[in-house]
Every structure is written in structure tokens, then in C-alpha cells.
N, C-alpha and C positions, 0 to 999 in steps of 0.2 A: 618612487623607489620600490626595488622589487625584493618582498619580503619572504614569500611563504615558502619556500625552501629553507631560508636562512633560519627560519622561527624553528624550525624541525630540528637545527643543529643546539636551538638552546635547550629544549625538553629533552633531549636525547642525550648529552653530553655536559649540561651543565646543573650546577643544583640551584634548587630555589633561593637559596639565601642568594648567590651570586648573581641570578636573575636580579634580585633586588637592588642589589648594588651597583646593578647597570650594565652588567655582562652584557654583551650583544652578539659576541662568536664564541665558540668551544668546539675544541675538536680532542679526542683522547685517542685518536689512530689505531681503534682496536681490531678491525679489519678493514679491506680494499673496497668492499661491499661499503661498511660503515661511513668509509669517505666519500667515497661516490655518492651514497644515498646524502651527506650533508653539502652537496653541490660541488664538491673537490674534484678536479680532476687530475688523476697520478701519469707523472712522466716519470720514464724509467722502469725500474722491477726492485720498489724499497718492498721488505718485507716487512711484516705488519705481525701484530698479537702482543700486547704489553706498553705498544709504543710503536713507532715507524722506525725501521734500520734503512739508512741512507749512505749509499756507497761513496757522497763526494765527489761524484762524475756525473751521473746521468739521473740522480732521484731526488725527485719534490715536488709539493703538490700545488696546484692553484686553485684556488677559490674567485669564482667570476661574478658571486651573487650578494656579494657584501656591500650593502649600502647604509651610511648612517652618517648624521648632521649632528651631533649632541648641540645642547645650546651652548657656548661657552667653551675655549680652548682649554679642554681639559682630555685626559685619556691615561689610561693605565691598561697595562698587557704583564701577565703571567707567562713562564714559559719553564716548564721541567722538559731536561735533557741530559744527555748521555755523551758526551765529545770523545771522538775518537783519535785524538789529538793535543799535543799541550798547547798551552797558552803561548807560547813563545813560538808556534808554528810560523815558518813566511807564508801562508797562505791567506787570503780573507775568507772569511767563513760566515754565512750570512743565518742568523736563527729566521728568520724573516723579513718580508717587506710589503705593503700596502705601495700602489700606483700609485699614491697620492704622498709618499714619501713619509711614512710611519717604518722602522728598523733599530735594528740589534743587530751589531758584526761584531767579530773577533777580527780587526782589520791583520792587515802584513807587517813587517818586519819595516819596510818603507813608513807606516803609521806607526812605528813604535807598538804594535803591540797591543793596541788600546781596546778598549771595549767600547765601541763607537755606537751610542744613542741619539738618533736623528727622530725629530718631530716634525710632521707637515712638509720636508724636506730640507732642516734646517740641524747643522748638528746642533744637538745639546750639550753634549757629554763625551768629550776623549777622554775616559776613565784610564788613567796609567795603569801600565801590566804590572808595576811593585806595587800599587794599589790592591788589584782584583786579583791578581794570580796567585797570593799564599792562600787562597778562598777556593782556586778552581779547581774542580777534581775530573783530574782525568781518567777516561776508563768507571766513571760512578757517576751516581743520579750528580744534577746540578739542580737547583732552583733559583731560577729569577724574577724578581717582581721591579718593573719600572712603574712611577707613577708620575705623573706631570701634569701641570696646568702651565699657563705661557708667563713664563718666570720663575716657574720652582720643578725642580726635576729631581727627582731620587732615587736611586738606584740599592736593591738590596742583593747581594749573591750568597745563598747559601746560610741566612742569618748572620751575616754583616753589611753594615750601612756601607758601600765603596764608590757610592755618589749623595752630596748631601747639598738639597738646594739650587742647584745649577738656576743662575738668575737669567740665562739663554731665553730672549722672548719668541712665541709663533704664534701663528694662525691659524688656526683651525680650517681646514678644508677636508668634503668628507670622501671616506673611506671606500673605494671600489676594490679592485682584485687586489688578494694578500696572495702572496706567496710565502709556503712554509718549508724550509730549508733549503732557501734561494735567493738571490735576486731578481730581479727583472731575466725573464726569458731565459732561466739555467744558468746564470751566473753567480759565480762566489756561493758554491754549492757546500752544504753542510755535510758533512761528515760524520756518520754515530746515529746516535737514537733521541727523537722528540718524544716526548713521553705524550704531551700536551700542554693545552696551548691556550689562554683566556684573553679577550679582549673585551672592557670595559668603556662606557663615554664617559665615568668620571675621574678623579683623581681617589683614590682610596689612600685612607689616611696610614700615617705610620705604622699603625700596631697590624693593620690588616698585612699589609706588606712585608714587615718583618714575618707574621704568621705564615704566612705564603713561603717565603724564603728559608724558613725554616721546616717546614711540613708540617705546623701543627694548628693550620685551622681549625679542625675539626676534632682535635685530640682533646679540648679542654672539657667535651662530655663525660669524659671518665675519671674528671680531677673534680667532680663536687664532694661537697662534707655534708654538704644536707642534701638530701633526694626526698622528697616528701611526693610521690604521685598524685597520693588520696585515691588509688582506685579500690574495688573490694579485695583486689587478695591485698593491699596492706593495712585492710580497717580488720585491728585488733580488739574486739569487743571484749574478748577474756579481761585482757589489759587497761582498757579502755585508751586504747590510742592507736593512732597512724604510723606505722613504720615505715622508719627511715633505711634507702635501699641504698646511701651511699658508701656503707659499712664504715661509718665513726661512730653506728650508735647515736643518733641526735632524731629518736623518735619523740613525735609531737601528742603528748599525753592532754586528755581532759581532765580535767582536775576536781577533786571534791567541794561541795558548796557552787559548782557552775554549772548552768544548764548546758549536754553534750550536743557539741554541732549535731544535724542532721545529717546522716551519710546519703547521701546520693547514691539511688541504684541504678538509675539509666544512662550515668554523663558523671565523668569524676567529679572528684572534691567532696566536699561537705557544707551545709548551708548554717551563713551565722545569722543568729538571731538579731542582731544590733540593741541588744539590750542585756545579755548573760553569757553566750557563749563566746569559749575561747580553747585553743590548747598551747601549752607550752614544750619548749624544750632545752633543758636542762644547759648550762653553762657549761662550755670545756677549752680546752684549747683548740680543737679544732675550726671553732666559730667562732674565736676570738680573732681579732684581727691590729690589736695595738698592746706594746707594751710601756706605756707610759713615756716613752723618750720618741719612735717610732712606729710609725703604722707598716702595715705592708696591703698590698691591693687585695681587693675582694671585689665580689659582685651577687648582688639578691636578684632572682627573676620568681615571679609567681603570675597565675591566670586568675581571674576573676572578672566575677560577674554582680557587677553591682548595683542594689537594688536603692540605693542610698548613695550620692556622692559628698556629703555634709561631712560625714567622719567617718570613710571607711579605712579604722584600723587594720593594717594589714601585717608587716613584721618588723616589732620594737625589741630592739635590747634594751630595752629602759624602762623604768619604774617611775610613779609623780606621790608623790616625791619621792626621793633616790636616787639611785645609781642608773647609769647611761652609760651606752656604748652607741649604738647605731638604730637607725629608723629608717623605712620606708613604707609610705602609706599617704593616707589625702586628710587635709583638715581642711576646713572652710572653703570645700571644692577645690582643695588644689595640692596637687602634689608635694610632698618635703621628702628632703632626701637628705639626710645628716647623719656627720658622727659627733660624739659629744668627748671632748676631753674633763675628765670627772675631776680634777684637783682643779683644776682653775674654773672651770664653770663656764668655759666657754665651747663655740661647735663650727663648725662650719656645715656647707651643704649647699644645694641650689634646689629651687623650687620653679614654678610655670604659673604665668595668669590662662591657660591653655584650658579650652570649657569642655571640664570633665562630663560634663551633662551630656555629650555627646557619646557616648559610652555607657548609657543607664539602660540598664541593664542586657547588654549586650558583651559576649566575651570578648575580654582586654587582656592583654599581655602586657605587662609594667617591668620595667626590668632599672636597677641602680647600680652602676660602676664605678668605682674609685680606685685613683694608682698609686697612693697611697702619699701622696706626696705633701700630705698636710696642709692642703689649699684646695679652695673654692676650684679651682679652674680646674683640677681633678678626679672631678664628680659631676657625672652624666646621670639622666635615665630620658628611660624611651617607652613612650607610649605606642603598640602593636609595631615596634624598629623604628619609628620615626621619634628623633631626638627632640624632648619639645621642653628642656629646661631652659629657662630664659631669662634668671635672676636669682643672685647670691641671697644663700640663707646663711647668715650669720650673727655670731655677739661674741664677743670678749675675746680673750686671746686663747690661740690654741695651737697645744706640741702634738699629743697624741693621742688617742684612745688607750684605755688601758683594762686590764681585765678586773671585772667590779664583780666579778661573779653573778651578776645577773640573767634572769633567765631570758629565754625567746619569747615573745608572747604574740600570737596570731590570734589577729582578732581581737585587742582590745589595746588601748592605751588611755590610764587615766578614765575620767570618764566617758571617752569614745568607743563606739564600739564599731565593729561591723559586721554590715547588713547586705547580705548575699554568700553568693559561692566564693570560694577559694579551692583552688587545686594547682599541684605541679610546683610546690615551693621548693626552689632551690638556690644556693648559696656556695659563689666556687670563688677558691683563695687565689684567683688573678682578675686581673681587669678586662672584662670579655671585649672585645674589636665590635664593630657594627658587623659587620660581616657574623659575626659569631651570633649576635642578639637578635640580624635575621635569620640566621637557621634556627634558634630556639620559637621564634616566631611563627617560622613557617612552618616547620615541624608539626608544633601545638594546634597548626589550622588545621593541619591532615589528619592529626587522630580527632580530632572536632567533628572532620567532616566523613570517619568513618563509624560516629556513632549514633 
């Protein structure tokens, strides 16, 4: 299979996280040059700069150098655009098509209408236009995320589910020349603007595709309560604490009678002693996440470097004995990840037999999400993005977390402590997508590897 063009359109056009999750094409049509250079060739005279303008007669581009086999009939494709046309057009209007019978149409007035999702060449999905069309905007951006494996197909437009399931089976056969705002050889020619355009070999899960359909993959950077960097400008020694940058105020202070972490001058964080050190930060609503009847989703990511996997305390809402809300961190070498309901005494959570030792002392990215929904099944975490909870942590019955007023405490629970670095603690009030957990991931490697 012939790659090294194609690899040029994923550095160029795609980010790392969606690398990760399996992208294998990307195109953002930002100029004629840019398409060309990712092996496109443009028929016609579509103008370019924000997006490709497609006249619906004569413009759209082919791609001749796409190859790929995923293991397993799975596939998902992104597509932002701009229709120059309602939904009720008699015309078919093609967002794309792969030789090997991968597409998206807005079919004719003869097809009702539909928003026609074909896999391997097989339809999946005649989405009815009283389905998709109060969703479709015409004349403004559109967003769509398909996702499917051979038996479940899902369709997002625009931050509404307008396919759910589609039990439609195929086979996977791989991908050679895609055409983008076409069919085969110029036909059923799109009309309007491709913003861009993602194609994936796996299925990406719900929350990714709703994010996608709604634009806000990337927006939940700016919705954290805690931002703890740990680099020097936030180590406030006046104070004796680490400032919090996510403006709720939930700076992580050392406290009196404890020996202060170590601040780190060549590589963020601070280093714990596993024996004294710790910092706190103070209880509020912002980093609380249950009010005794209901929870609502959250998510903890921090970076560390562990010199110690036995107990390394990492961030507890909880007290021994006392009051509890939430934990994530390692005991007896292994991950827990709980919230605790305080009146009844019980918790939920899921933990990993996954051999942390593999990670001593080397920088790890841990990250725990919850969607709030008062069950084991919703609560992940992921060691450097890869998911590796494998087993219910729980006891007694549980409604919700509630606010105990307890503080944060990094770096110690009970008598555990931890032993290495910690940096980059943050804490945001939704349940971050893998897609999301890899860009924090990847992120965190490039400032790694720019210091």
C-alpha cells in the first residue's frame, strides 16, 4: 500500500489526538497548492481559503493515494460543510465517496429526501428528511459525524442523534480513491463549501461524535475549575502555594506542620517526598460534583512521574476517617478511581490489575471520567489515553456524592503518600471523550519534549 504522501496529509492537516484515534485522511482545503501537495487532484475551478467553494457542476477533488485495511469492519468519517441548497432539493448531492463504496448523499426527491449512508457499498442508512432536515442549515456551517462498525451505524448532524444504531451489516473492504464533493467521475456534484473532511478506521464512540457534530472537541480546554500547571510562574512561595490558572481560585497551598514539595526548576511539577509532603485545595462548589440526590460529570487528568507505585497518592477528596467525595490515585499498585456517597457509606468506581511498574518512574498521564450517572459503567480512566480499567470498585449502596466540605489533597491519603513528581492537575465539570484525553495526552508529550 502506498503511504508517504498520504502520511504528509495526516501531519499537515490533522491533529495528534485524531491521529490517535485512528484518523488516516484529513484534508482542510485551505488552498489548491495544499490539496495538491496532499495528493488531490482538483477538477474544475472550486475556490479555496477557509474551505473549498464548489459550483455543483464542474468542481471536486480526487484523492488516488488512499490505502488502508483496518482490522475489523469498523470506520468513521467527519465532514464540516456549507450546502448551497435545502434539504428538500431534487437533486443528489454527494459529500463524498471511496471506490470501494464508503458515502454520504443528500439523495433526490425520487429517494425521498434521505440522507443516504452507504458502507463498503452497502446502504446503511436512508435517514428520512422529517428526521435530518429541522437539523439542516442552509446557507451555514453544517457538521457531521458518521460512525459504524458492521451492525451499528450512527449518524450525528449538527449535535443531534438523526441515526441511531442502524443494525445494517458490511464488510469491510479497503479504501482506494475518495472523492470529495462527488461521486464516481463528476457525478452528483456538491454544491457549497467543504470546510473538511476526517476519515478514521475505527468506530468512535458517542460522546466523540456528538463533540464533532457539535464543534466542541476541543473547547472543553477552557471549561477547567482547576488548572494547576506547577510551572515557576505559578509557584508562589510568598504564599506558599501553586496557582490555580483556571480562575475559580482552587489554588493548591502547603500547608503548615508538612514538609513543602520540592519545586522543580528544569521540568514542571513538584516532587513528593512519600513520606510528608502534600498540598491542598480548599473545598467549593466549583469542585464539587454531587449534591446528595445527583451527581453531574466531571473528569481529573494529572502527569506524574512515579518513583513509587505502592501508594502513590495522587488527588483525594477524602479524609480516613471522614468525609469523602472523590479519589483518583494507586494503592497496592493499582489504579481506584471512586466517588463515595457520604450518608450511606457506600462508593462506586472501577480500578485495573494493569502493572503500574511499567511506568516507574517514567512520565504518565492518568486521567478519570465520570458521567455522572451514579454507576460503575460510568467511570473510565486511562493510562497515557489508553483505557485500562478492567474491574468494578465498589460497596454498599450509592445515590450520590455530596458536598462534605472536604478538602483536595495531593499527595497524601490516610497513611499513603506520594513519591515522585506531580504536574498539570486538572479537573473539568464534563466527562472528557477519548478523543479529548488524547489531546491532553499528546499535548503534555510536546511540552515534555520541548524541555
Amino acid at each position: 500500500m502506498r503511504f508517504n504522501k498520504f502520511k504528509m496529509s495526516l501531519i499537515q492537516n490533522s491533529q495528534n489526538a485524531e491521529r490517535q484515534r485512528g484518523c488516516f485522511f484529513a484534508d482542510d482545503f485551505l488552498t489548491r497548492a495544499s490539496v495538491e501537495a496532499n495528493n488531490g487532484t482538483v477538477s474544475g475551478t472550486p475556490q479555496f481559503g477557509g474551505g473549498m467553494v464548489l459550483n455543483g457542476t464542474t468542481d471536486y477533488v480526487t484523492y488516488n493515494v488512499i490505502a488502508k485495511s483496518p482490522v475489523g469492519s469498523q470506520f468513521s468519517a467527519v465532514v464540516w460543510f456549507n450546502p448551497n441548497f435545502e434539504a428538500n432539493e431534487d437533486v443528489l448531492r454527494r459529500l463524498f465517496l471511496t471506490t470501494t463504496g464508503f458515502s454520504v448523499a443528500k439523495t433526490q426527491s425520487a429517494l425521498n429526501n434521505t440522507l443516504r449512508i452507504v458502507m463498503a457499498g452497502g446502504v446503511v442508512g436512508d435517514i428520512p428528511y422529517a428526521t435530518y432536515s429541522p437539523y439542516w442549515n442552509t446557507g451555514r456551517i453544517n457538521r457531521l459525524a458518521v460512525t459504524s462498525t458492521s451492525g451499528n451505524t450512527s449518524v450525528w448532524l449538527n449535535g443531534v442523534q438523526v441515526l441511531t444504531g442502524s443494525a445494517t451489516a458490511w464488510a469491510f473492504t479497503s479504501i482506494s480513491d475518495l472523492y470529495v464533493g462527488s461521486g464516481a467521475a463528476g457525478a452528483n456534484l456538491f454544491k457549497g463549501t467543504i470546510h473538511g473532511i476526517r476519515l478514521f478506521d475505527r468506530k468512535l464512540d458517542n460522546n466523540e461524535a456528538l463533540s464533532y457534530s457539535n464543534g466542541s472537541v476541543y473547547s472543553y480546554k477552557s471549561q477547567s475549575v482547576v488548572n494547576l500547571p506547577m510551572r515557576m510562574a505559578q509557584h508562589d512561595i510568598a504564599n506558599a502555594r501553586s496557582l490555580d490558572i483556571s480562575g475559580y481560585g482552587n489554588h493548591a497551598a502547603w500547608t503548615a506542620g508538612v514538609t513543602a514539595p520540592t519545586k522543580r526548576t528544569q521540568h514542571p511539577g513538584y516532587y513528593f517526598d512519600g513520606a510528608n509532603s502534600l498540598m491542598q485545595i480548599p473545598s467549593s462548589a466549583s469542585n464539587t460534583f454531587g449534591n446528595g440526590t445527583t451527581d453531574t460529570p466531571f473528569s481529573i487528568s494529572f502527569w506524574s512521574k512515579m518513583d513509587s507505585v505502592t501508594a502513590f497518592r495522587a488527588v483525594y477528596k477524602r479524609q480516613s476517617p471522614g468525609n469523602a467525595e472523590y479519589q483518583l490515585g494507586v494503592a497496592s499498585s493499582n489504579i481506584f478511581w471512586n466517588c463515595f456517597d457520604q450518608s450511606s457509606g457506600g462508593y462506586i468506581g472501577r480500578q485495573s490489575v494493569y502493572a503500574l511498574s511499567n511506568h516507574l518512574k517514567q512520565p504518565t498521564h492518568i486521567v478519570g471520567t465520570y458521567d455522572g450517572s451514579s454507576t460503575n459503567a460510568g467511570m473510565k480512566f486511562y493510562i497515557d489515553a489508553v483505557q485500562r480499567d478492567t474491574a468494578n470498585s465498589t460497596a454498599g449502596s450509592y445515590t450520590a456524592m455530596e458536598n462534605t466540605g472536604v478538602p483536595i489533597t495531593i499527595g497524601k491519603f490516610s497513611t499513603g503518600y506520594a513519591q515522585g513528581d506531580i504536574w498539570d492537575v486538572e479537573i473539568y465539570p464534563t466527562e472528557l471523550t477519548q478523543m479529548q484525553v488524547a489531546d491532553l495526552y499528546t499535548s503534555g508529550q510536546l511540552t515534555l519534549n520541548r524541555i
